[in-house]
Every structure is written in C-alpha cells, then in structure tokens.
C-alpha positions in Angstrom: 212.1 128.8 119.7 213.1 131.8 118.2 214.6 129.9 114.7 211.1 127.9 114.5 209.2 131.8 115.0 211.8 132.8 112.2 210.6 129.4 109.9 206.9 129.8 110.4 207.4 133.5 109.4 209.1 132.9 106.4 206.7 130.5 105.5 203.9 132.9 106.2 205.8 135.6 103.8 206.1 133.1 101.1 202.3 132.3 101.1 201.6 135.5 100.8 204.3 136.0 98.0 202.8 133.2 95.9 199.2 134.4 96.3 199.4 138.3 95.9 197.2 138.3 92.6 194.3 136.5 94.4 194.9 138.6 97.0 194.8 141.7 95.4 191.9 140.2 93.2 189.8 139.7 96.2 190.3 143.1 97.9 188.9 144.8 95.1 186.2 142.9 94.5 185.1 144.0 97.6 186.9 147.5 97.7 184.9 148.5 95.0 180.7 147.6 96.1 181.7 149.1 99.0 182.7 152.4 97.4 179.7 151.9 95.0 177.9 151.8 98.8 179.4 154.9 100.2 179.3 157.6 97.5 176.0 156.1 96.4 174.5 156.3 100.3 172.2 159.3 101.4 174.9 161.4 103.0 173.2 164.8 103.7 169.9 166.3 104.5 167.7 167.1 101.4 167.1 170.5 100.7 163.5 170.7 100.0 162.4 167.7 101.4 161.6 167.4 105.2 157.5 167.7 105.2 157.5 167.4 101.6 158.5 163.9 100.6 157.3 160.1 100.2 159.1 157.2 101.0 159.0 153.6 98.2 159.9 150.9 100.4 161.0 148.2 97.5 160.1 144.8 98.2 162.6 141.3 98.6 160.8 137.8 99.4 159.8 137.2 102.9 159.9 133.3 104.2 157.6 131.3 102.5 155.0 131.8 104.9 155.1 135.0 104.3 156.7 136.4 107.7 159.6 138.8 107.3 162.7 137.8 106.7 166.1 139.4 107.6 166.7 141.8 104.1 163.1 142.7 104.3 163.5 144.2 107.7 166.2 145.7 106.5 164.8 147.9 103.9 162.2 148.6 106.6 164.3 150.1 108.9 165.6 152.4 105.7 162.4 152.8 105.4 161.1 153.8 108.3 164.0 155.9 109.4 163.8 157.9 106.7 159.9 158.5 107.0 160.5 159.9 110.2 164.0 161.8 110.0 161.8 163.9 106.5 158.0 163.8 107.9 156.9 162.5 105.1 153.3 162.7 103.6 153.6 159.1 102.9 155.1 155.2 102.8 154.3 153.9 99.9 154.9 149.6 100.2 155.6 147.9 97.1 155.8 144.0 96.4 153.9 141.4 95.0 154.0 137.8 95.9 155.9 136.0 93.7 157.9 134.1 95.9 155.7 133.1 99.1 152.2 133.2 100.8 152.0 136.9 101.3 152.3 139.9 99.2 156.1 140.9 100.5 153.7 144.9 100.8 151.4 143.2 102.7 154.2 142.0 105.2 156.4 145.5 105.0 153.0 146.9 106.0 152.6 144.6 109.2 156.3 145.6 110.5 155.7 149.6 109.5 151.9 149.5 111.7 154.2 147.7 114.4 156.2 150.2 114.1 153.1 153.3 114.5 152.9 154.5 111.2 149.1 155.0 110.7 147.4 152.9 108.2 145.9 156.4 106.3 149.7 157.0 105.5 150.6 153.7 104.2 149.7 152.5 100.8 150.1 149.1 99.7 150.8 148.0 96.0 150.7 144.5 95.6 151.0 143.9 92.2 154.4 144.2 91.4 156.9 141.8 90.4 160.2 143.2 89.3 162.0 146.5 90.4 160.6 148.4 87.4 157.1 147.6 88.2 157.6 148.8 92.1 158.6 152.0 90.8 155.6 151.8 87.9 153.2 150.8 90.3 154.0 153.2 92.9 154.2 156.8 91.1 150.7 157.1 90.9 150.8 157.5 95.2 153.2 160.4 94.7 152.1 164.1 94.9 153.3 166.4 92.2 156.4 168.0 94.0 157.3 165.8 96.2 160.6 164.2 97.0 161.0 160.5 96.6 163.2 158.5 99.3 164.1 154.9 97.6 164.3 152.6 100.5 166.4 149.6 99.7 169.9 148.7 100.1 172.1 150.9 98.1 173.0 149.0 95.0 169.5 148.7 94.3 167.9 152.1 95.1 170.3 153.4 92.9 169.1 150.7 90.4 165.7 152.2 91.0 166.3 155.5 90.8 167.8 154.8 86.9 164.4 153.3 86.5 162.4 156.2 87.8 164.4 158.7 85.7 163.6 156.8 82.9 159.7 156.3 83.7 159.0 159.8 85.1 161.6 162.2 83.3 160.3 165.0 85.9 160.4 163.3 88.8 164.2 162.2 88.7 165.7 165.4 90.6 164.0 164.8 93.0 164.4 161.1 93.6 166.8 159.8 96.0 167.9 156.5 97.8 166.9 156.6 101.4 170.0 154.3 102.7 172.5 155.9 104.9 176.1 154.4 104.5 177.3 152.1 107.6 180.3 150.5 106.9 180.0 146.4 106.0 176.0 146.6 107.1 174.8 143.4 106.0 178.0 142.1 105.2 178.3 140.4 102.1 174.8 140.6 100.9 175.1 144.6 100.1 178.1 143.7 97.7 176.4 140.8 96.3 173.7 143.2 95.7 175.6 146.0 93.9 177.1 143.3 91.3 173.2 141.8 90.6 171.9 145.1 90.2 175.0 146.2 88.0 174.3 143.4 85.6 170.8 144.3 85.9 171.3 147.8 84.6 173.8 146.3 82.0 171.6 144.2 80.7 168.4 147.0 80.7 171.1 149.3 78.8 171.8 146.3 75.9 168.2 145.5 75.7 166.9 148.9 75.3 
C-alpha cells in the first residue's frame, strides 16, 4: 500500500509542478478583488456622521416580475444596517426599471417598509438607469452637510463614490461606501463585480 500512497503522491506533485503558472494565475485573480474588497470596505465608525447622514441604496435588477432577487437583498441589508448603526435622516432608494416589471426602488422600498423604516424616511427615485444617474438622481434628497453612506457591494460603491466626486465636488469628503468587509460574502459575484466596475471606471477615465 504504502509504494502505491508514494505513486499517487508523486503523481499529485507533478500535477502541481506542470500547472504552477495557472495556479498562481488563478490565485491572484482572486487575491486581488478581495483586497480591492477589504481596504475598500467601511472599517470604522464615521466621525461626524451618526444622526447626521443619508444612506443611497443603488439599485441591481430584481426577477422579472419584479420581486427581489438575491444581490438586491443584498445591498438592502447594507443598506439597512447602515441606516440603523448612523440614525440616519434618510434612505434614499435608487433604480429604474430597465430590466423587469418594477422599478428595482420600488422593490428596495417594499423589503426596507418590511423591514420598519417609515415611508416619510424613504424616498424613491425611479428614473434612473445607470450608476451615474442613481447618484444624479438622488443628490437632490441630500441635506447640505450630511454624510452619504453608498450601499452596494464594494467594487461598486467605490465606483459610485468616483462618480459623486465628480458630480458634487463638495460632497466627496463626506461620501462613503456603506459595506462592511466579510470575508468571500457573496462569493464570486463581489469579484466579478470589482473587475466590471474597474473596466467601468476605465472606460469613464478614456472617454472623458
């Protein structure tokens, strides 16, 4: 037994031997969306900002009959978690429809009444379509002051953010993504997520 333990090792080692690029390869192309994750992940409590804040939950298409689907309760959570932990004034839903039945705000604002936030704390925007046009669409709801908690997963709220700074100059300090970091949360999708949104930004830098 112990010379065909000894053979399957050595066959093992050799596999391994022969594919050491792709697997090197592979580890960091996910080594590095989930260090984009961590250091990009709320990691402290916001100076300035408990009582004093607003919360964007960004938008993802729901099923299309409009219910919720599994990333869209997913930014809720974010979302909601961080409108409680900061008090904030407000949860400000952002989403259009362009991919089912239902304004995805309209559904966000279903699982955040589910969830007691009071309706005269919720604002729903509807109209937009694309990540620039949640953040367009949803500055007008914010008070002059106030922090900004992105809710999305990371790779995008940092995505956001970018935007932001570029649409309100002022309002960039104090702008910040809502997501906590948990190691592997969502699995694949957050990494997924990081590269789409970095080719996102790439291709906002060569265009403008």
């Amino acid at each position: 037994m112990r010379w065909r333990e000894n053979r399957d090792y050595m066959r093992i080692l050799s596999y391994l031997r022969k594919n050491i690029p792709g697997i090197v390869l592979l580890a960091a192309l996910a080594a590095f969306p989930e260090g984009v994750i961590y250091f990009g992940a709320h990691r402290a409590v916001i100076p300035g900002a408990i009582n004093n804040c607003c919360v964007i939950a960004l938008g993802y298409p729901g099923r299309p009959d409009g219910t919720p689907g599994a990333v869209q309760r997913f930014r809720m959570e974010i979302a909601l978690d961080a409108f409680k932990a900061y008090h904030c004034r407000a949860l400000i839903l952002s989403g259009g429809n362009p991919h089912s039945t239902k304004a995805e705000a309209e559904s966000m604002a279903g699982l955040a009444a589910s969830r007691g936030v009071p309706t005269a704390r919720m604002f729903v925007e509807k109209r937009s379509r694309t990540t620039a046009e949640n953040i367009q669409y949803s500055l007008p709801f914010v008070q002059a002051g106030e922090h900004v908690l992105l809710a999305s997963d990371v790779g995008h709220a940092l995505r956001a953010k970018q935007i932001l700074c570029r649409q309100d100059a002022d309002q960039c300090e104090r702008a910040h993504v809502a997501a906590p970091y948990k190691p592997l949360e969502m699995g694949v999708f957050q990494w997924v997520s990081v590269y789409w949104n970095l080719h996102s930004w790439l291709m906002d830098k060569l265009s403008g």
